[in-house]
Each structure stands twice: as C-alpha cells, then as structure tokens.
Residue, then its C-alpha position, 0 to 999 in steps of 0.5 A: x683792526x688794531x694799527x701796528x703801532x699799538x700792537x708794538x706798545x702793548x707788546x713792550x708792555x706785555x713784556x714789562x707785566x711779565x717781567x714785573x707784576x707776574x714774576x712777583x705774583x708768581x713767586x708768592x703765589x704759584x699757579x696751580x698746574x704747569x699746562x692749563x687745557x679745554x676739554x679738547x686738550x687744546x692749550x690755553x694762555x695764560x693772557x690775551x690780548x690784541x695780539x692774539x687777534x692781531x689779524x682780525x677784520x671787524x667786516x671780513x671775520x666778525x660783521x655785524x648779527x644777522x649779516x654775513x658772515x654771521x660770525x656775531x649771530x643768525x639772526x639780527x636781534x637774536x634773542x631780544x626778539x625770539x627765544x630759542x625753542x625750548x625743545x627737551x628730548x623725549x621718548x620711552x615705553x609706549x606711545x601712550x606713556x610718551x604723549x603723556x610726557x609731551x602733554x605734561x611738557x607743554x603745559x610746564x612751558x616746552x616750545x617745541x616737541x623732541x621724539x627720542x625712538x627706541x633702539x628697535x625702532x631707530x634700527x628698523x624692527x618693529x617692536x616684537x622682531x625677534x632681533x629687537x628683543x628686550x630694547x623695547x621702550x628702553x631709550x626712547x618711544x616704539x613706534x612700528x606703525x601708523x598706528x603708533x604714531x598716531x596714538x604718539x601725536x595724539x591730541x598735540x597741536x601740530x599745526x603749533x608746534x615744530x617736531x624733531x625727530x632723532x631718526x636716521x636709517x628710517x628717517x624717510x619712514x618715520x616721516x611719512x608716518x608723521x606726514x600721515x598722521x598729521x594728515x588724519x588730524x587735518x593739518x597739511x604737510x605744508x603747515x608742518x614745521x620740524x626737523x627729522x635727524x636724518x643724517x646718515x654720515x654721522x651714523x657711519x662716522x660715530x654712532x653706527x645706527x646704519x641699515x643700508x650701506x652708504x650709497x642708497x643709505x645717502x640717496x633716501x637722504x636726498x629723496x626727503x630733501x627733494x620732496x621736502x622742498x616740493x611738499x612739506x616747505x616749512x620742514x627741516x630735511x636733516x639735521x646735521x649732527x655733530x652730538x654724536x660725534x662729540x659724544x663718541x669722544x671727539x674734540x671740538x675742532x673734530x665735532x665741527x670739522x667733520x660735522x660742518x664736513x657731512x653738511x657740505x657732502x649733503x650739498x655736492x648729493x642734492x647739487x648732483x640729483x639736479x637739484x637748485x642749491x637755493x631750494x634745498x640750503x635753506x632748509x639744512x640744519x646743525x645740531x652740536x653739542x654743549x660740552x664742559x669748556x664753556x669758552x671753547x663751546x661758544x666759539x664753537x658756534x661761532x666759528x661753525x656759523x663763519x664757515x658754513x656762510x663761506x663755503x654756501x656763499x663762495x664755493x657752492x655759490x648760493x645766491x639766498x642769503x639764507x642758503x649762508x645761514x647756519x642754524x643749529x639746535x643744541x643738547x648738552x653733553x650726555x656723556x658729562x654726566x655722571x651717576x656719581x653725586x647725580x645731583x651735580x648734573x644740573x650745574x653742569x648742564x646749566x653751564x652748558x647750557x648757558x655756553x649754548x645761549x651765548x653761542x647763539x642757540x636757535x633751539x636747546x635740550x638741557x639733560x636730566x640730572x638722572x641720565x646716567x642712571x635712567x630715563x628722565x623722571x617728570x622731576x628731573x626733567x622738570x628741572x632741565x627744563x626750569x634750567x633753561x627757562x631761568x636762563x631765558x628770564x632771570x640771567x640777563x644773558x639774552x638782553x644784547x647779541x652775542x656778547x662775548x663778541x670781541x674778547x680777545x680770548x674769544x675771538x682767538x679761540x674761533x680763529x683757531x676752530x676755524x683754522x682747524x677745521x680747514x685742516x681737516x677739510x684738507x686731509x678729508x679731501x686728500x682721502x678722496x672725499x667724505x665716504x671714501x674716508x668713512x671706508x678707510x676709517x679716517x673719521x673714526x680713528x681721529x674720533x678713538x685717539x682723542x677719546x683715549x687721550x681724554x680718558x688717559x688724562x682722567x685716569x692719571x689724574x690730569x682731569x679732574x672730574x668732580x664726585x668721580x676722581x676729585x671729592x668722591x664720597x662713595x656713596x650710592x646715589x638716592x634720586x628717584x629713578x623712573x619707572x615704565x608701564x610693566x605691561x607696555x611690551x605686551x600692550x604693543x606687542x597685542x596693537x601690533x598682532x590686532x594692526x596685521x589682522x584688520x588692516x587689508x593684506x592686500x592694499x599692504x602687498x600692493x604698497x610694498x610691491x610699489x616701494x620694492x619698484x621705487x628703490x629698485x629705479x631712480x625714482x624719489x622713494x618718498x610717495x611709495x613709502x607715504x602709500x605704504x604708510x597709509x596702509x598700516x605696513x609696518x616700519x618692519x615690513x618697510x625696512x626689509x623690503x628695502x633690504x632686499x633692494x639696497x642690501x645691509x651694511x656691514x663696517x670694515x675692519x680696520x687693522 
C-alpha cells in the first residue's frame, strides 16, 4: 500500500525525530516505565507508523465492510443501519424470579433475551439431586424440566426476540425444551431465532463443565447442527466461545487462536457426519471477550473475522459467502472486575464495551458493577444496560464502520494476532488435531502459564490494578447486593415432587427407552430427546440415561 520510496523517507525521518525531538523530551521528561505491555503482556511501541504496516494490501488484508475478507466488518454499513443486540445475561433463583428480571429488561429497552443455568442445571442435575445440593439458583436459573421452562419463557414474545442460552453438556436438552416450550405457545421451531452455547471444546479446554467424554460429547453437538439446519433454520447451533477461555487466564492471541481452533474442528465433524458446509456454516457463531486493552480487543475482532473467511473460503472450500462470515456476541470481562471500589466496574466495563463496538460487535452483555460480589441487583444491571444504550445513542461511535481501520497501530496489531494465531494452528496441528491435544493438555497448560505470568505481574507490582494494588482505601464495599427468594429452593423442589407424580410414568419410561436407543445407534438424538421432553422427563433422568450409554468424563492428570 505504501511505494518504497516513501517507506525509505519516512525511515530517515523517523531516525531524525528519534535523534532530536525525542532525545530532548526524554531527557526532560522520562517515560514512566521501561517496557509498556497489553494485558496480554505483548509489548508495545512506542510510535507507529507506515513502517509497521509496510506489507499491507488494502484489497487482500483490509477490503472494504461486508466483503471478504471482511477485516473492516460483517456487515456493509454495520451499525448505521442495526445496532447490535442489546443481549444482558440473565439468570437466578427460580424460573418465576428469572422471567421477572427479562420482563423488567425488555421494558428498559434489552433486544434480546440471555439465559444464564445454574450450576446443577448446567452439569445435568436436577435442582433436588443430592450432587446439586446447595448450587441452586446461585449463578443463574434452575431449570430441570418442561415445566420449568415453561414458567421461564412465560408471557415473552419469542417469535420477537432472539434467545442465548449459556448451556454445554445439556445443550441439545435445554433446546428441546425451548423448542417445547415454544411450541405450547404457538410459535414454531422455524420462527425461532437464538444461539445455544453448545460448545463443548472450550468446556475441556477451560471451564470443565463436561459430562460425556469428548467423542459422544462432540456427536450430540453435531446432532443439534444437523437438526437445526433442517428444523429450527433461523437458530444458531453453537456458539463458539473464547470468554471462557480468556477468563481461565489466556492472552488474546490464545483466546483467538484456540477459539477460532474449536470453530474449524466443529466443521471437520459436520463435514465427516456427511453434512454440506454451506448448510450448517452459516449458522456457526463466536463469542469473545472484551477484556481491559482497548487496542488489542479491537484488533482482536478483526483479526478473528480475517481468518475465519479465509480457512471457510480457501480451505474448507465454502462456496456461501455467509459460510465466511464471522459473526460474534461479546461479554466484557468478568474476571476485570473487582469487589474493591466496585463502583469502578462501570468504567471498566464502558471502555470494554466500547472496544466491543468498534471491534464490530453483532450483540453485547455489558457486566454489573456488583458481579464480584453477587448476582446482579435491578440497579446495577440497570446501569450496564444504560452503559451500552449511551454508547449506542450519544458516543458518535456508531456513525461510520470501523473506524480505527487503518491506524498504523491498529492494523500492526491485527497482523500480529493473526500471526499469532497461525502459530498455534500449527503447534495444535502438530499434536494430531484439536482432542488429542485437549488429551495431552496442550491448551490448558498454554492457558495456566499465561494466567500465572499475569497474576505474578500484578503481584510485583508491574500491573497496576486500581482500588486493588494501586490507590487502595481499605475500605468495604456499600453497593446493595441482591437478595433471592429464600423459599424459591423449597418451591422448586415441591414443582418438581408435584411434575413425577402427574406426569404419566409410562409415556416418561417409553420416551427414555427411546433415547436410550438413539445414543446406543448412529441416529440424530435431537427427536427422542424432543419426545422425552414432551413428556416431562426431567433434565436428570435425561442425562443419566445418557450416562449409561456414553459413560462420564474424567480429565487426565498431567504430570
């Protein structure tokens, strides 16, 4: 993009300013520390120019918004035309409490509905298993039936609005229990729009939320993509997610590279169940995290948007150029937040946020300020969501696409992600592929070094975290903190007890018999477990049938 000549001029005066106006600010004035770092510990210049950028084709590597290879954004006129969805992840106590809070949140002016599960929900129990004592409510909604869901989704108009649901191991049955649901309500599968999480790599890369091992654990996965692409058109199948595997304590470059990693191995299974990539690509989604560095985020995004288009286009030869598209949700950076000074949380989370948006966001959660401390209270969550709202009508950010496109600091910035990022394809395809290095421990030990490096920085002093190793009072914090129904165990535990005696035992033993056969054969698993849904088996008695057929994942030790 740049002639020779030019590049040599601004060399000699680059050497000239370094000589001259520098030497003699830098003797007056010192810079304040030797070595400046991204969170990610990557180093940074002090100065950029054309030089860092000397390689760069305007048509190859940038193109223009909503053309390959869509570097400067999905979508031609981005958010002049669309905001993104305003999605905040929800989820706590019963389903009563939970459909409260989405009620509330649509009426302040959320786009879109995000269900967070609890942890006995999000591991296969349901909510009075002996093994889920004392989890209920505590992250977000139980749901262990039907019935459940039911109450959850309860007067929302679904046909309207698009649904994430932040489920792995029982993603398909949580699913079909929203098919379900939907389905009493009078909307059909078709008219559904959403994303269920779904995306069991990342459960054995980082957040360990497994039941199955990898094999059958990556078969229910491509079941959902089958039967999505045939039945439920409009919904995301998976959602590709390298939040959690930023929060486990990754750098940026690992975040993308093993996320983007897990995209491309979801393909090679669809691809090898027989499967047209053109059926199921499109339907494929991201979701990253927005963490602290606000340059390094952005170019994030767009180095993930470059070489998604690439490897759909040139090496699993997709001929839809929606098949190229990566298209992403973001949530800012719980593990940013902290429970000293809470109120700082919202500057923090407005800045990622906003890293978010010029990134090139299609959908946003923005966190509340009291996360590190509890579920989010109707103020705070408040607050997030009027984060983004402000962001959207008052910053002028949205008025032109990507406009950080062509900062030399920038783009050398996506460059080197990318660079990166095919590093670690190599060393992962050098392991043998994407499970046999979650078997050796390839992605977690990259993750365990760089999160120790990170927190040894913070410890000496090299990273400065406000309210916690830099200006510090010592005070305790005074936000409100939510407060859950005390008598919301006993009342799902009671639903539960009343759902196992009036549903009919007989129709339950059948459907399960059915999903018993489905996992034992080769067949897509996605109807038994809609019949088993329908009748009122619960996401237990779901689950340990399936047990019984795929068996129970346990993580190798590693030495």
């Amino acid at each position: 993009m740049y002639e020779r000549k030019k590049l040599a001029e601004i060399q000699d005066s680059l050497e000239e300013w370094e000589a001259t106006t520098l030497k003699q600010a830098s003797a007056s004035l010192p810079e304040r520390r030797e070595q400046f770092l991204t969170t990610s510990s990557e180093p940074i210049h002090r100065l950029y120019t054309p030089l860092d950028i000397a390689d760069l084709d305007y048509a190859h590597d940038l193109g223009h918004p909503g053309e390959y290879p869509y570097t400067r954004g999905a979508h031609a006129t981005l958010h002049r035309s669309k905001l993104w969805t305003m999605r905040m992840f929800a989820g706590f106590g019963t389903a009563e409490e939970t459909n409260a809070r989405f009620r509330y949140l649509l009426g302040q002016g959320q786009t879109g509905l995000s269900i967070a599960f609890d942890l006995a929900t999000l591991m296969g129990y349901d909510s009075d298993a002996p093994a889920a004592l004392g989890e209920f409510g505590k992250c977000g909604v139980a749901v262990s039936s039907l019935k459940d869901m039911e109450i959850l989704l309860a007067g929302l108009p679904l046909d309207q609005v698009s649904t994430s649901m932040t489920i792995n191991s029982p993603a398909a049955i949580l699913w079909a229990m929203y098919i379900v649901a939907a389905e009493k309500q009078g909307v059909r599968p078709d008219q559904l729009r959403g994303t269920t999480q779904n995306d069991i790599l990342k459960e054995f890369i980082a957040q360990k939320e497994y039941i199955f091992p990898p094999e059958p654990s990556m078969r229910l996965v491509v079941d959902t993509m089958e039967y999505g692409a045939s039945h439920v058109p409009q919904w995301n199948t998976i959602s590709i997610s390298g939040y959690h595997i930023r929060e486990a304590g990754s750098t940026a470059a690992q975040e993308l590279a093993f996320t983007l990693a897990d995209g491309l191995e979801y393909v090679r299974w669809g691809l090898a169940r027989g499967l047209n990539v053109d059926d199921f690509a499109p339907r494929l989604s991201f979701f990253f995290n927005a963490h602290n560095d606000f340059f390094e985020e952005i170019a994030k995004y767009r180095a993930a948007r470059r070489i998604w288009a690439r490897e759909m286009r040139e090496r699993f030869h997709a001929q839809n150029p929606r098949s190229w598209l990566l298209r992403f949700h973001t949530q800012t950076a719980g593990v940013s937040l902290t429970a000293q000074q809470p109120e700082n949380n919202v500057v923090r989370v407005a800045l990622q946020a906003l890293a978010a948006v010029l990134g090139g966001t299609q959908s946003l959660h923005t966190n509340s300020l009291d996360e590190a401390l509890a579920l989010p209270s109707e103020h705070a969550v408040t607050i997030a969501l009027r984060t983004q709202q402000i962001i959207a009508e008052e910053s002028g950010v949205t008025n032109t696409v990507d406009p950080l496109g062509g900062s030399f600091f920038v783009e050398a910035q996506t460059d080197r992600l990318e660079a990166q990022t095919y590093e670690y394809f190599r060393r992962i395809e050098s392991l043998g592929g994407v499970l046999p290095a979650i078997e050796k421990g390839f992605f977690q030990g990259e993750i365990a070094d760089a999160a120790y490096r990170y927190q040894r920085e913070i410890d000496a002093g090299q990273r400065r975290i406000v309210g916690v190793n830099a200006y510090a009072e010592g005070k305790p914090p005074s936000v409100p903190l939510l407060a859950m129904d005390p008598q919301g165990y006993e009342r799902q535990v009671a639903r539960l007890n009343s759902l196992r005696q009036q549903r009919d035992p007989g129709q339950v033993g059948q459907a399960l018999d059915r999903l018993r056969l489905a996992c034992q054969g080769t067949a897509n698993t996605m109807p038994a477990l809609l019949d088993a849904v329908r009748a009122y088996a619960t996401l237990g008695e779901m689950i340990d049938v399936m047990k019984s057929v795929f068996g129970v994942y346990e993580e190798p030790t590693w030495i």
